[in-house]
C-alpha positions in Angstrom: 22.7 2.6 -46.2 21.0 -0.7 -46.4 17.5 -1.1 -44.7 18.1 -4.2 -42.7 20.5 -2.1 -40.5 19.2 -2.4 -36.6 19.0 0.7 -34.4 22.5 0.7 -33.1 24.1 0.7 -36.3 22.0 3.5 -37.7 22.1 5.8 -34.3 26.1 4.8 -34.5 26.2 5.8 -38.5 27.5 2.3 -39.0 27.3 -0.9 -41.5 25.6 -3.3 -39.5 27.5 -6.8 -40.0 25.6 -10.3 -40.1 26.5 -10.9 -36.5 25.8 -7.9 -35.2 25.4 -8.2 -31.1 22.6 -5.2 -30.9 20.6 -6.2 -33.6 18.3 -8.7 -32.2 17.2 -6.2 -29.7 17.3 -3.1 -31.1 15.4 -3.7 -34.3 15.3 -0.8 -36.7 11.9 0.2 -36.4 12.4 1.3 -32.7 15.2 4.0 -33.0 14.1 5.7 -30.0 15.2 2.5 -27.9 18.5 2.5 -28.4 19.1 6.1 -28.6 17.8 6.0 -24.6 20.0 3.2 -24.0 22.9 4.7 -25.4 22.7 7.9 -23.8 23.0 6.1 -20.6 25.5 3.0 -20.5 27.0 3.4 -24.1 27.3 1.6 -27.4 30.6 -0.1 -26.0 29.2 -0.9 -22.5 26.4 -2.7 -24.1 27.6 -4.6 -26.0 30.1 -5.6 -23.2 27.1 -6.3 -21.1 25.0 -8.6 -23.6 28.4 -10.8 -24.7 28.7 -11.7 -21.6 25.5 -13.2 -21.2 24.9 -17.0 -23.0 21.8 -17.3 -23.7 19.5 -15.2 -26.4 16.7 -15.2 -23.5 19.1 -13.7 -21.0 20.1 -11.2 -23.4 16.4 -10.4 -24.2 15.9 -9.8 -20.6 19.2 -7.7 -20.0 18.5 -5.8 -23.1 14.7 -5.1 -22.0 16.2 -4.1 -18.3 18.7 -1.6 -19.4 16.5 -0.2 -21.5 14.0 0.2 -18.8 16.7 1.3 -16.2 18.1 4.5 -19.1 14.2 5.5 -19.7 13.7 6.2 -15.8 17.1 7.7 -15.5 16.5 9.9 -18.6 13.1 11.1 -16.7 14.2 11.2 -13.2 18.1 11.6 -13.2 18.0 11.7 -9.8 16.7 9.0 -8.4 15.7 6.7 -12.0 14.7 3.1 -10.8 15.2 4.0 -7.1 12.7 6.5 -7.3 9.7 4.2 -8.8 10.6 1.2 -6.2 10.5 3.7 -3.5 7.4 4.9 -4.8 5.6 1.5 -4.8 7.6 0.8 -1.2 5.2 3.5 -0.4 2.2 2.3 -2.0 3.0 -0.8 0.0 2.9 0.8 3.0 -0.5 2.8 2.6 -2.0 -0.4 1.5 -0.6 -2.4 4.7 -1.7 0.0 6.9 -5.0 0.2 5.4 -5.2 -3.4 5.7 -4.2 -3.1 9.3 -7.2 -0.3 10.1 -9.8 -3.3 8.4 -8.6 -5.6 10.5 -9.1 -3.3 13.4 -12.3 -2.4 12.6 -13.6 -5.7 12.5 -12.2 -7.2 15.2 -13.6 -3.5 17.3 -16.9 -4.5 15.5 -16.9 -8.4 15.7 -16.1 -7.6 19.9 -18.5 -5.2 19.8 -20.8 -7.2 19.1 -19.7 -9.2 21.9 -20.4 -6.4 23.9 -23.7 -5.5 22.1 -24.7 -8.5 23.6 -23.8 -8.0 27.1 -25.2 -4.5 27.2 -28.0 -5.7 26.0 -28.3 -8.5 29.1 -27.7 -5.4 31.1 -30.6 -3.1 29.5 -32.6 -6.5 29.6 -31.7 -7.1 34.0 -32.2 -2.9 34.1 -35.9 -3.1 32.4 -37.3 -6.2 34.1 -35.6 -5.1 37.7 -36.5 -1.8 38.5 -36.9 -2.9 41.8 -33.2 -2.3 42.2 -34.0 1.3 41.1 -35.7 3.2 43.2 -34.9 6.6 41.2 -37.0 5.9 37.4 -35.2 9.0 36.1 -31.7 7.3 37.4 -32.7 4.2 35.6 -33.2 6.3 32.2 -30.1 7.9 32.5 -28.0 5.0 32.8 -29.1 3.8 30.0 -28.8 6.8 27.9 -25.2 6.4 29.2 -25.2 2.7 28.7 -26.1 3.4 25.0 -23.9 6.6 24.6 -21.0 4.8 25.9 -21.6 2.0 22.9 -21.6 4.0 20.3 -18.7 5.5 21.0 -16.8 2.3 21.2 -17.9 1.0 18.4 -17.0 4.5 16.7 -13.5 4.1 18.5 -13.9 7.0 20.2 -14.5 6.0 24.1 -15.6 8.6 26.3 -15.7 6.9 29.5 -14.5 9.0 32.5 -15.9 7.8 35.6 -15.2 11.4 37.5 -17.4 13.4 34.8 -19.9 11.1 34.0 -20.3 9.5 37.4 -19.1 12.5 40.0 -16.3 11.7 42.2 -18.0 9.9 44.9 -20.4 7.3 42.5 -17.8 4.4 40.9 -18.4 3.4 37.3 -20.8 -0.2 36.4 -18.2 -3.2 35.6 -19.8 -3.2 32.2 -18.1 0.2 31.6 -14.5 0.0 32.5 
């Protein structure tokens, strides 16, 4: 048993020749790598696999993914790989549609304050022009409602009904609808 022997060869009880095809990626002091591997595809398979790739990068890479691939099948036998891409599938999702509320919000709050504005013209017209009041305590409670009716919207939770708030008879400002 000679200690330059590579993973392979020692999981396999083998001598491990010069040109040994596992022995660039499956150095000997990760056992545990091939052993997963292994378990998986097999010795034969493997070495099927990395042969027919050219390159030493390539093989690298291939070696690196099927050793990736066994460890997720060996945890989840199930679903392996599947299961982790669904998984960040998902965390895709959550994010997009957290991303999607944000925007929401600030287009609701970037029009609300669009409509800050205008209810503000309103309050300003209803303050300076009682004259078009003659009820005070009809004034006040318009603009309770006026103000009522804003926070809601900008809390995305608009309460206006013009039969409850307004009775059936008296329509709703333009402002509101």
């Amino acid at each position: 048993m000679s200690p330059r022997r590579c993973a392979a060869c020692k999981y396999l009880r083998r001598k491990c020749p010069p040109d040994c095809t596992l022995s660039p990626y499956f150095p000997p002091n990760d056992p545990q790598r091939f052993a997963c591997v292994h378990r998986i595809y097999g010795a034969s398979n493997v070495v099927k696999m990395l042969q027919q790739l050219d390159s030493h990068d390539l093989r690298a890479r291939a070696a690196d993914s099927l050793f990736f691939e066994a460890q997720r099948r060996i945890e989840d036998p199930v679903y392996g790989c599947v299961g982790i891409i669904t998984q960040l599938h998902h965390q895709i999702h959550e994010a997009e549609t957290e991303l999607a509320k944000t925007r929401a919000e600030l287009a609701l709050r970037s029009s609300g304050t669009a409509l800050t504005s205008h209810v503000q013209d309103q309050t300003y017209h209803l303050h300076h022009h009682d004259h078009h009041y003659h009820n005070r305590d009809h004034h006040d409670q318009l603009l309770e409602i006026m103000e009522s009716d804003l926070n809601n919207l900008l809390q995305g939770q608009s309460s206006i009904h013009e039969q409850s708030r307004f009775g059936p008879t008296t329509k709703a400002p333009n402002w509101l609808v």
